[in-house]
C-alpha positions in Angstrom: -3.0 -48.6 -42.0 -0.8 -46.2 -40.1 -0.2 -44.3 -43.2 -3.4 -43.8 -44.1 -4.0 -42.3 -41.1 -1.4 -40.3 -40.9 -2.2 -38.8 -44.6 -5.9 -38.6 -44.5 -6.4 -37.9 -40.2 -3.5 -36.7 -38.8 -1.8 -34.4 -42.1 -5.3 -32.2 -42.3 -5.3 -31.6 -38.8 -1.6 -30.6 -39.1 -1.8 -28.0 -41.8 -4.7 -26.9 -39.8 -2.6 -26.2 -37.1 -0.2 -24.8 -39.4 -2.8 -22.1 -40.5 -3.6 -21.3 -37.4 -0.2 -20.7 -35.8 0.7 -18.9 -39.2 -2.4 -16.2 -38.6 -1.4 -15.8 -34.9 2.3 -15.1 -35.6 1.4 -12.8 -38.2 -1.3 -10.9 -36.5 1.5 -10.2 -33.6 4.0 -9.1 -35.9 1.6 -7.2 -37.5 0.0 -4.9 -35.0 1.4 -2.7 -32.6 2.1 -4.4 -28.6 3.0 -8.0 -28.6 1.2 -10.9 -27.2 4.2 -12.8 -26.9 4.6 -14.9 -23.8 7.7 -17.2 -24.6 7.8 -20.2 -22.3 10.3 -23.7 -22.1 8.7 -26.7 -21.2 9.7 -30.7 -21.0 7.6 -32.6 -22.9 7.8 -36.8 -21.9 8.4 -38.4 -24.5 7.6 -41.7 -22.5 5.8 -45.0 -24.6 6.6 -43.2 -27.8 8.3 -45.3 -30.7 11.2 -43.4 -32.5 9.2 -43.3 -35.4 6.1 -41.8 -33.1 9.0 -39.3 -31.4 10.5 -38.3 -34.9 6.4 -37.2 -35.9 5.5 -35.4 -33.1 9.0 -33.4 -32.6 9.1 -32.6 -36.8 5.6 -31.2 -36.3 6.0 -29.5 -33.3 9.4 -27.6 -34.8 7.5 -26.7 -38.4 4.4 -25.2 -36.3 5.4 -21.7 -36.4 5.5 -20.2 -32.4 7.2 -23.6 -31.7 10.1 -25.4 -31.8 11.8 -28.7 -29.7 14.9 -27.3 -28.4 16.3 -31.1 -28.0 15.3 -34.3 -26.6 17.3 -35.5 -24.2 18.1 -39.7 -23.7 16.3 -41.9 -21.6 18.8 -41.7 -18.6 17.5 -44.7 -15.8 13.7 -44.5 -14.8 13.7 -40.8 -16.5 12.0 -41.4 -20.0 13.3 -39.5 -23.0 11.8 -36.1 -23.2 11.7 -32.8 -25.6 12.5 -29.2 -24.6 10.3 -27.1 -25.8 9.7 -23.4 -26.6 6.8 -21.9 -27.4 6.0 -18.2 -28.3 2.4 -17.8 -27.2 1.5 -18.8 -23.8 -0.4 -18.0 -20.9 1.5 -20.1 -18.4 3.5 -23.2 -18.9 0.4 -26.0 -17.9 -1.5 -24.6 -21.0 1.6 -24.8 -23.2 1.9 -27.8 -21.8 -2.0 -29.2 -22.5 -1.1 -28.0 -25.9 1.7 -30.5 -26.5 -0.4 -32.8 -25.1 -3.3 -32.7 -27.6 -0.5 -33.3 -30.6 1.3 -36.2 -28.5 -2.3 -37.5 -28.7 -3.3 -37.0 -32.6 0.3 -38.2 -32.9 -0.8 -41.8 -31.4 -4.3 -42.2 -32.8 -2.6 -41.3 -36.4 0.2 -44.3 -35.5 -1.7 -47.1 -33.1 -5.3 -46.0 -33.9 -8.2 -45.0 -31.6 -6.7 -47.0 -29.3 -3.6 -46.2 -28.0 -2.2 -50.0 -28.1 
């Protein structure tokens, strides 16, 4: 089951992305002035299976604009979280809400609508 929504629910919405960051990137490059706002944030990886962790950081890094720096260990009551950069960004909350929306496609592709 987890496949199949990762195929047919959560791999549309992916290349969508992909489309979308592709046509932003090269609009910027492509015209004079850049809209460029380059920003680092720490994404929690917390709850998130290695198999959930490895999906969500490979699409992240293929999205162009974006790419998980590293993900650091779990380290005591700290859960294991991604660094990430992002080219486009008004402030660091919105990148932020961003990373957020894919964390959640991310779980209703693996555990369903749900979020066991």
């Amino acid at each position: 089951m987890t496949l199949l929504r990762l195929v047919f629910g959560y791999a549309p919405w992916l290349a969508w992305q992909l489309t979308v960051s592709v046509t932003r990137l090269a609009a910027d490059v492509c015209t004079p002035g850049s809209t460029q706002r380059p920003r680092i944030v720490k994404l929690s990886l917390r709850d998130l299976t290695d198999l959930e962790v490895s999906v969500l950081t490979s699409s992240i890094t293929i999205t162009p604009g974006t790419l998980v720096l590293g993900v650091s260990p779990q380290e005591g009551p700290e859960p294991r979280a991604a660094m990430v950069q992002s080219l486009f960004g008004e402030d660091k909350e919105s990148v932020h809400a961003d990373l957020e929306g894919m964390r959640a496609k991310v779980l209703t592709a693996t555990r369903g609508g749900g979020h066991r």
